[in-house]
DRENDO-1510 file (C-alpha; in Angstrom, 1 decimal, always signed):
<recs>
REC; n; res; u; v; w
REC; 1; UNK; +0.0; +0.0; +0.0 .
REC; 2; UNK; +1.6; +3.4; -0.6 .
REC; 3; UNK; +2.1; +6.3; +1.5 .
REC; 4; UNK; -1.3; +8.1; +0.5 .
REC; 5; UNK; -4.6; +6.6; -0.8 .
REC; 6; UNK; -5.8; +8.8; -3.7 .
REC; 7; UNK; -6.9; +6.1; -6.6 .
REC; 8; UNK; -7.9; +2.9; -6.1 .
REC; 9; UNK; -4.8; +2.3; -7.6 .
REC; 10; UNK; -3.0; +3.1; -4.4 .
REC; 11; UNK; -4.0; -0.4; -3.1 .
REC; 12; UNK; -4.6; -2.1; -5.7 .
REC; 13; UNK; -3.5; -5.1; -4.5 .
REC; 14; UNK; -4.3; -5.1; -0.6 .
REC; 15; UNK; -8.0; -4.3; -1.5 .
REC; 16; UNK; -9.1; -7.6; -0.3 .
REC; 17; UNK; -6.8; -7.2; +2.9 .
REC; 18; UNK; -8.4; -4.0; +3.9 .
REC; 19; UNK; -11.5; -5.5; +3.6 .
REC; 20; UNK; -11.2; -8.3; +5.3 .
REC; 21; UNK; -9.3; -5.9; +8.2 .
REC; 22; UNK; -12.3; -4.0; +7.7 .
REC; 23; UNK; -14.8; -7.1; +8.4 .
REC; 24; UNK; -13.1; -8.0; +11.8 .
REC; 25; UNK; -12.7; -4.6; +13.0 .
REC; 26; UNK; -16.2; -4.3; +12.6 .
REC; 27; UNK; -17.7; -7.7; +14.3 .
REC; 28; UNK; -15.3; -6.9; +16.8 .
REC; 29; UNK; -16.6; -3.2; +17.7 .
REC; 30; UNK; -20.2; -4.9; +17.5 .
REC; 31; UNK; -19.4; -7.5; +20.0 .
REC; 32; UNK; -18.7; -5.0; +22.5 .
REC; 33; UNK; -14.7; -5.1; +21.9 .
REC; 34; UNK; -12.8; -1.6; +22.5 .
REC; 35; UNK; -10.6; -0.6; +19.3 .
REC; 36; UNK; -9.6; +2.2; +21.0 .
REC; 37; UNK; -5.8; +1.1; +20.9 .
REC; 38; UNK; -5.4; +1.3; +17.5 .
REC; 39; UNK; -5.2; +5.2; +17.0 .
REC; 40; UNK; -4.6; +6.4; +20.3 .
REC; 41; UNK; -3.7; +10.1; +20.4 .
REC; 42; UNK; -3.9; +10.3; +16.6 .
REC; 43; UNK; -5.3; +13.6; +14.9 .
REC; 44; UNK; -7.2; +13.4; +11.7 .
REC; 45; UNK; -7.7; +16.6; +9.6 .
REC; 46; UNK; -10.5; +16.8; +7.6 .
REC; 47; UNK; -10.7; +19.9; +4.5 .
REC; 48; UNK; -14.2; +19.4; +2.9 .
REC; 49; UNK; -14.4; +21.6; -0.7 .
REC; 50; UNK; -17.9; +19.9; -1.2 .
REC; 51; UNK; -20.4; +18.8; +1.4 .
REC; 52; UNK; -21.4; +15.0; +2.6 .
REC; 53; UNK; -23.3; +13.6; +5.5 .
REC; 54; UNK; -21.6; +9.8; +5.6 .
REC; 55; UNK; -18.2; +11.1; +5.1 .
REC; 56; UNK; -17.9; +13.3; +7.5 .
REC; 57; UNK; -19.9; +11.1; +9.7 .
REC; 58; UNK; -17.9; +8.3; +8.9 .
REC; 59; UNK; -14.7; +9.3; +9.3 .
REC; 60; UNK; -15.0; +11.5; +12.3 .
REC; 61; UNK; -16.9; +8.5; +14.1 .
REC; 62; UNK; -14.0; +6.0; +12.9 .
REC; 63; UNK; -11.4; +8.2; +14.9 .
REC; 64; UNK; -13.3; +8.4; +17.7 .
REC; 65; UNK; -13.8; +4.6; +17.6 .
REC; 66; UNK; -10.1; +4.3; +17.4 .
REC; 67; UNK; -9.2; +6.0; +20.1 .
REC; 68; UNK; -8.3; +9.2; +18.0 .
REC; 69; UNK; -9.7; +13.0; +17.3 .
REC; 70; UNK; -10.9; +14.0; +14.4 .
REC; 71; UNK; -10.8; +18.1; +13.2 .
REC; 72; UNK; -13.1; +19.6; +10.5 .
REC; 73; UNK; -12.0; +22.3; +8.2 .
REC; 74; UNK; -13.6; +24.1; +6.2 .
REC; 75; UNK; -12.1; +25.6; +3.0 .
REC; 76; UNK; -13.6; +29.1; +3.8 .
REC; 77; UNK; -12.2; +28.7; +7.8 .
REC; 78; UNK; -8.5; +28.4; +7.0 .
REC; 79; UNK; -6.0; +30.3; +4.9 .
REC; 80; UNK; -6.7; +27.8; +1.8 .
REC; 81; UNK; -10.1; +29.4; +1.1 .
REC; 82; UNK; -8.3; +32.7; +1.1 .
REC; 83; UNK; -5.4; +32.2; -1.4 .
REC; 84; UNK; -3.0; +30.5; +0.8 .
REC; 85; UNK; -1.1; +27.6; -1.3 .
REC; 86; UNK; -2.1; +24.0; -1.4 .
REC; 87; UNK; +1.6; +23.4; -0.9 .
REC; 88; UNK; +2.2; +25.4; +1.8 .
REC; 89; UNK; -1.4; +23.7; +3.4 .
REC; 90; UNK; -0.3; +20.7; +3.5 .
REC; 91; UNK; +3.4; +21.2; +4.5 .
REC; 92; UNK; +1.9; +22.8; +8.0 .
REC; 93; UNK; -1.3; +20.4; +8.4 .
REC; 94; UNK; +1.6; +17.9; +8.2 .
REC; 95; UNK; +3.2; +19.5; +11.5 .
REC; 96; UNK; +0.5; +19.0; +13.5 .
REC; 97; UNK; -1.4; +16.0; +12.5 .
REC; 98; UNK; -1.0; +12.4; +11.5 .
REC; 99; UNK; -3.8; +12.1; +8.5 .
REC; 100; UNK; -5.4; +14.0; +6.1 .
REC; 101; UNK; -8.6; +13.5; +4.0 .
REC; 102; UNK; -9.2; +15.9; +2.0 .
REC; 103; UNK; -12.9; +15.8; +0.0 .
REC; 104; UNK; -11.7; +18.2; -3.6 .
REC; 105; UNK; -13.5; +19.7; -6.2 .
REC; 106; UNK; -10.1; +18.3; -8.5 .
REC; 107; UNK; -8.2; +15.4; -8.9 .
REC; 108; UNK; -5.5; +17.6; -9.5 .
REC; 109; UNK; -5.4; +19.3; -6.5 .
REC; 110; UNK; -5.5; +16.1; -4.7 .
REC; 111; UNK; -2.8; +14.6; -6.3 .
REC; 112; UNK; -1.2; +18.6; -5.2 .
REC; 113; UNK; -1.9; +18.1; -1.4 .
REC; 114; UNK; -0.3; +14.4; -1.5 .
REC; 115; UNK; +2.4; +15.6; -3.1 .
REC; 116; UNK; +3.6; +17.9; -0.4 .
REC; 117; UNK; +2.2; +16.6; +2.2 .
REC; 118; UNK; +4.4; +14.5; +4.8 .
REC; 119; UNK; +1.6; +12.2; +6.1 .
REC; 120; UNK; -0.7; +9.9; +4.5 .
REC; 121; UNK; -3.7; +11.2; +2.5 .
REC; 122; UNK; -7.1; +9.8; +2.2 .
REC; 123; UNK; -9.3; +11.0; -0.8 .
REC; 124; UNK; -12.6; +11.5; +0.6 .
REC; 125; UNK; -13.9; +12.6; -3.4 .
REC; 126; UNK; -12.4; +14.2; -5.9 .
REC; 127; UNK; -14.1; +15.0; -10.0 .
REC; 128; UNK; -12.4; +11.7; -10.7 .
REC; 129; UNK; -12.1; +9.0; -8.0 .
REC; 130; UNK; -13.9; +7.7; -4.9 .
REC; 131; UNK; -12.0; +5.3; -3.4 .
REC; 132; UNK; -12.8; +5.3; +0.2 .
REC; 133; UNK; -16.5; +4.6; -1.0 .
REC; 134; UNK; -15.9; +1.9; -3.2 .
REC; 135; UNK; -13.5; +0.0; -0.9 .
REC; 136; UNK; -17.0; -0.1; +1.6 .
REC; 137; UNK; -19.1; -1.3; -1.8 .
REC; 138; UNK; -16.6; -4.3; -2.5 .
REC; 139; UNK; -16.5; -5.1; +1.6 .
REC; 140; UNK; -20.6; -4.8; +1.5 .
REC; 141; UNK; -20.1; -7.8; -1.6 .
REC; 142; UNK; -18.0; -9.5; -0.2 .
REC; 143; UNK; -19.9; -10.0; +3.1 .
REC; 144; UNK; -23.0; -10.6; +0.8 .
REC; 145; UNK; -21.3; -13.2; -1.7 .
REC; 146; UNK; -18.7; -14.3; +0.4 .
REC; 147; UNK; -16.1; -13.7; -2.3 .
REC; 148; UNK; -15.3; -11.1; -5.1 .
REC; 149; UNK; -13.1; -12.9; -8.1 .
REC; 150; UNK; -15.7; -13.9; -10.8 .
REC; 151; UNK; -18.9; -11.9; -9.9 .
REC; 152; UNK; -20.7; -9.6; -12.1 .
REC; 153; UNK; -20.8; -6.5; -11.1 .
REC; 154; UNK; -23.1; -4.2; -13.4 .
REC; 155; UNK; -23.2; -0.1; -13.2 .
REC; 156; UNK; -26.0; +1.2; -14.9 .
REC; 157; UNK; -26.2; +5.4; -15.0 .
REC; 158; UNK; -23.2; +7.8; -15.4 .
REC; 159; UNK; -20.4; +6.3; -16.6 .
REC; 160; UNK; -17.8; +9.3; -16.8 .
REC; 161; UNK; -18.0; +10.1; -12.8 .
REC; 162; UNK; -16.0; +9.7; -10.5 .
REC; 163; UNK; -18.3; +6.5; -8.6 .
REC; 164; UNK; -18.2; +5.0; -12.3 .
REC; 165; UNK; -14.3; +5.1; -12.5 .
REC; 166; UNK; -13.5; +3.9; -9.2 .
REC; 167; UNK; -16.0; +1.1; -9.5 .
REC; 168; UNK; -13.7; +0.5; -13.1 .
REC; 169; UNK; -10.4; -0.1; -11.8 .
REC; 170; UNK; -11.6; -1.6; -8.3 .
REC; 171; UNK; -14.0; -4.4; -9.6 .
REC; 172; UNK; -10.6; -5.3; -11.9 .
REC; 173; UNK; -8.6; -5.1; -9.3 .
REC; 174; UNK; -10.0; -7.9; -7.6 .
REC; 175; UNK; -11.4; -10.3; -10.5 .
REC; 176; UNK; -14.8; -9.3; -10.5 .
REC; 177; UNK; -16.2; -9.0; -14.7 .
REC; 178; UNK; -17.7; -4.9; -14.2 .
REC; 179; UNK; -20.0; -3.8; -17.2 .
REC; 180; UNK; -20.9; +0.0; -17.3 .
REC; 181; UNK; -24.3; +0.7; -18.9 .
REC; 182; UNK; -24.1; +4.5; -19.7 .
REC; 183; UNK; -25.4; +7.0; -22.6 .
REC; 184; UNK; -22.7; +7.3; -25.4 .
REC; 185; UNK; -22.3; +10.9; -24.2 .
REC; 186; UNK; -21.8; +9.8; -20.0 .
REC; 187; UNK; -19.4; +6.9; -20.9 .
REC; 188; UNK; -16.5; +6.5; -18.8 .
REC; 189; UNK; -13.2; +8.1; -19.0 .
REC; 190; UNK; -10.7; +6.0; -21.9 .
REC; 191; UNK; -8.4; +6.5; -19.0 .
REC; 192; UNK; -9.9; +4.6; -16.5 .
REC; 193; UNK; -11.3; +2.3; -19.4 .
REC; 194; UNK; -8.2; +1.2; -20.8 .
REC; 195; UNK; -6.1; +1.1; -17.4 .
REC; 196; UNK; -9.6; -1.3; -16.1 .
REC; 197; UNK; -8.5; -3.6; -19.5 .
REC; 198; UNK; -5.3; -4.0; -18.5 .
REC; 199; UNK; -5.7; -4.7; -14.6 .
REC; 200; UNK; -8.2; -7.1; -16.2 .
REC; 201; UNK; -6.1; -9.2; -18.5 .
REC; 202; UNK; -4.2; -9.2; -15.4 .
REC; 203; UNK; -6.9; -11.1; -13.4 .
REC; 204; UNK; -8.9; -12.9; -16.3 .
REC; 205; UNK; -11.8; -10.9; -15.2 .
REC; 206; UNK; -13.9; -8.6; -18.2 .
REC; 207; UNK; -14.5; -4.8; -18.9 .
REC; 208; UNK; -17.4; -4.2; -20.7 .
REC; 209; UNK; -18.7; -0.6; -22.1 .
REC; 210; UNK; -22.3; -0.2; -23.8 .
REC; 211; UNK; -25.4; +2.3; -24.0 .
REC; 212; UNK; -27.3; -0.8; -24.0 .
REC; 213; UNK; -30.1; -1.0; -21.9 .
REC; 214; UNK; -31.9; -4.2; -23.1 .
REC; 215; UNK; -31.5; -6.6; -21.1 .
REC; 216; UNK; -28.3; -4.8; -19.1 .
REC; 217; UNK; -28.9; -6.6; -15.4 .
REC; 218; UNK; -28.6; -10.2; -17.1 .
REC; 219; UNK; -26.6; -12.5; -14.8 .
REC; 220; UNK; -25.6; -9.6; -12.5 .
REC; 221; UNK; -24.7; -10.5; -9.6 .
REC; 222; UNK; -24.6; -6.6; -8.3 .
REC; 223; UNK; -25.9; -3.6; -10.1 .
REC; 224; UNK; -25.2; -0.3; -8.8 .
REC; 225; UNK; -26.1; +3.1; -9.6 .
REC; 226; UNK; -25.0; +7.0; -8.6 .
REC; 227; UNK; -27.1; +10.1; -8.8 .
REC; 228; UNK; -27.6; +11.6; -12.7 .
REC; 229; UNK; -26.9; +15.1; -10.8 .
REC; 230; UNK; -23.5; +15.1; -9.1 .
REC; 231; UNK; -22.5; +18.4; -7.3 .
REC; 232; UNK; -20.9; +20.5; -9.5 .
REC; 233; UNK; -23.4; +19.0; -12.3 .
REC; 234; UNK; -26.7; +21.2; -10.8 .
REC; 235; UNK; -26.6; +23.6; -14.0 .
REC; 236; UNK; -27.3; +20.9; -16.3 .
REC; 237; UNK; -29.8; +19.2; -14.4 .
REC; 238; UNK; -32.7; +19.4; -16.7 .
REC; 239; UNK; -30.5; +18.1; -19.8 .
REC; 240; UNK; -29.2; +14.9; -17.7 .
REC; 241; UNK; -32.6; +13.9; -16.5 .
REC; 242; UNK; -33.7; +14.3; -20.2 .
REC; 243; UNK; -30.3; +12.8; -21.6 .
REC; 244; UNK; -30.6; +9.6; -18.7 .
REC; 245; UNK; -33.8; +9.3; -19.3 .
REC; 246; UNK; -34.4; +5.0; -19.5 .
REC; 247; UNK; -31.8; +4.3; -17.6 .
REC; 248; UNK; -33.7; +3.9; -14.4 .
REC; 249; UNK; -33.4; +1.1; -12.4 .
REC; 250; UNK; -37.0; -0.4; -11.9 .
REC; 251; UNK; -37.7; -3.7; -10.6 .
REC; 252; UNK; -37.9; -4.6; -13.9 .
REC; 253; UNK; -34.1; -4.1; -14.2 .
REC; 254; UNK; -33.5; -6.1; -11.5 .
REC; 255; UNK; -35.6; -9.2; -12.2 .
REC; 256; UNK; -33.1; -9.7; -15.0 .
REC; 257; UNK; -30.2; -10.3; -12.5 .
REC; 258; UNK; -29.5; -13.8; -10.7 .
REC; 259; UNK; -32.6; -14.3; -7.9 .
REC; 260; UNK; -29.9; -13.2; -5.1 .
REC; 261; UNK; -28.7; -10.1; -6.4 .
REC; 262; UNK; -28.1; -7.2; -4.7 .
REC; 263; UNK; -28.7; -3.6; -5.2 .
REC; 264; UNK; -26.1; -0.7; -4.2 .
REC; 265; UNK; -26.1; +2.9; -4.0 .
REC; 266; UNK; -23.8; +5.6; -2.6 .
REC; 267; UNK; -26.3; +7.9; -1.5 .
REC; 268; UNK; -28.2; +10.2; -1.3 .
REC; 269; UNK; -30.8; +8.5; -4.0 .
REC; 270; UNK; -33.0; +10.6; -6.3 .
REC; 271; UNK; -35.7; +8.0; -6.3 .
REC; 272; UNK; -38.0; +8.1; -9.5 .
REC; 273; UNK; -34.5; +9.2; -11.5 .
REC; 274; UNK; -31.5; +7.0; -11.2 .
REC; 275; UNK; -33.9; +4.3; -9.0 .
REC; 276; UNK; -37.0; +3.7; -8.0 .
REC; 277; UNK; -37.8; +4.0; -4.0 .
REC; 278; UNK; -39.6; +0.4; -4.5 .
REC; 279; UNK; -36.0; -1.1; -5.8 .
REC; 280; UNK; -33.5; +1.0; -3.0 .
REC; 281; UNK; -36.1; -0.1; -0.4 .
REC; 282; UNK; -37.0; -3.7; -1.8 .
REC; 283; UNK; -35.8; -7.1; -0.5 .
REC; 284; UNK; -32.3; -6.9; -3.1 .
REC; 285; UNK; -31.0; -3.5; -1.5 .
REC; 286; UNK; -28.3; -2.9; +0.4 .
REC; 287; UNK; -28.2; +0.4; +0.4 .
REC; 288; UNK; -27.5; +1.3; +4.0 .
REC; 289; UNK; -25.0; -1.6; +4.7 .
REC; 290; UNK; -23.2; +0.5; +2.0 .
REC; 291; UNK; -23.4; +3.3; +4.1 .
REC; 292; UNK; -22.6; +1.8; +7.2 .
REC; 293; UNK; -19.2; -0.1; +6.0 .
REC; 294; UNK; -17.9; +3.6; +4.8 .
REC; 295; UNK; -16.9; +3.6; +8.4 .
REC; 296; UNK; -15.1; -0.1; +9.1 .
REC; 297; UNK; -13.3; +0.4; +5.5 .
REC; 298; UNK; -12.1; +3.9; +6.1 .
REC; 299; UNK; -11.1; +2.5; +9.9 .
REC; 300; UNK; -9.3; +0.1; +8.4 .
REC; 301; UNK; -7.6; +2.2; +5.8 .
REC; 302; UNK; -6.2; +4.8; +8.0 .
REC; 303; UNK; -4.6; +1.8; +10.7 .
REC; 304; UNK; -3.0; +0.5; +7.6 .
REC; 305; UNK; -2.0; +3.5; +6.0 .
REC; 306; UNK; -0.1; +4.4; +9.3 .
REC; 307; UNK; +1.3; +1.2; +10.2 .
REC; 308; UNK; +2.9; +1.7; +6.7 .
REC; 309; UNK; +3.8; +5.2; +7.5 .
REC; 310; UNK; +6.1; +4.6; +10.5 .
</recs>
């Protein structure tokens, strides 16, 4: 695992170990075991450049849990949101704490604050990636299937955001066959595409790209979806609806998929758009499981990332 964890790419091949990590920490907390010891007098800073309810929650609650403090900044109540270098930010957050998640409007500027930073950094979002939340998706399969290597994992929505690229090069990562069901103008990066090929010749798992909707849930194992209106995207709103339009996922979609297939959203849902309420609230959803493991992954991820860091 490397000092930071920006992309998926960053552990791409200790996904599986921070999952499983992840697991046990999290029977262990519920059986009334005291994880406290793992973080002890460990400060996490946390910049937010775009809202969330189950990141913040999440990792703030995680720290605690670990026996560690947590410290939210926002953009516009320290010198970054008046001018003051990304550089120079992270060189002094460095100084006083041991992690940094940073939730960014740009890739870019995440790669920036790793860069200069002298302590591990945790992407909490950025335009391209999502790690931390697909890390908690694959953990919420895995403790549904029992395994990863050789499901089908099928995204049906908007293919060239950030959910749809993570999703890309983790499902590779560890063997799982990913199809992403998209409008020819919302397909994925060719980035993230071609890298997902390569990591999947790799594993003898597939990578398959299509505006296809007929019959797009067959043999799925999984199918996930993301909001048609990301932040950032609000201007446009009325065009994606339009442009999105039948690619909801009705429970029509999901009676194409095996009998135990399970649904799985990020949140927060837009039901009658990217789902229906019947489908995220039905028997095959595992929508707040989802939610709920953003916690025990991102637990896991900063014990490893600073075991590695010492």
């Amino acid at each position: 695992m490397k000092k930071d964890l920006i992309s998926i790419l960053d552990a791409k091949d200790e996904i599986e170990e921070i999952i499983d990590f992840a697991i046990e920490l999290k029977r262990r907390a519920k059986n009334g075991e005291s994880l406290e010891n793992y973080l002890r007098g460990k400060t996490l800073a946390m910049i937010f450049e775009k809202p969330s309810t189950r990141t913040r929650v999440s990792f703030e609650t995680a720290m605690t849990l670990l026996g560690g403090h947590a410290i939210f900044l926002n953009p516009n109540d320290i010198q970054l949101g008046r001018g003051e270098t990304i550089e120079d930010t992270a060189r002094v957050l460095s100084r006083y704490v041991d992690l940094i998640m940073y939730r960014a409007k740009s890739h870019k500027a995440m790669q920036e604050l790793a860069k200069y930073a002298t302590v591990p950094v945790i992407s909490g979002l950025d335009d391209e990636e999502h790690p931390c939340q697909v890390i908690a998706d694959l953990m919420t399969v895995k403790e549904y299937k029992n395994r990863l290597a050789g499901l089908n994992f099928v995204y049906i929505g908007d293919g060239d955001n950030n959910m749809a690229h993570s999703y890309l090069l983790g499902c590779t990562s560890v063997g799982m066959n990913i199809k992403i069901v998209s409008p020819k103008e919302y397909l994925p990066d060719r980035k993230y595409v071609e890298i997902a090929k390569k990591i999947a010749r790799e594993k003898k798992c597939k990578v398959e790209i299509t505006d296809k909707m007929e019959n797009a849930a067959e043999d799925a194992d999984v199918v996930a979806t993301d909001t048609w209106v990301s932040m950032g995207d609000e201007a446009e709103k009325e065009k994606r609806i339009k442009d999105f339009r039948g690619y909801t996922i009705t429970k029509k979609v999901i009676d194409q998929a095996k009998p135990d297939v399970i649904f799985m959203h990020c949140l927060p849902a837009y039901y009658g758009y990217e789902v229906t309420r019947d489908v995220a609230y039905g028997k095959h959803s595992v929508i707040f499981d989802e939610a709920e493991n953003r916690l025990w992954a991102q637990a896991a991820i900063m014990i490893m990332l600073l075991q590695n860091h010492k």
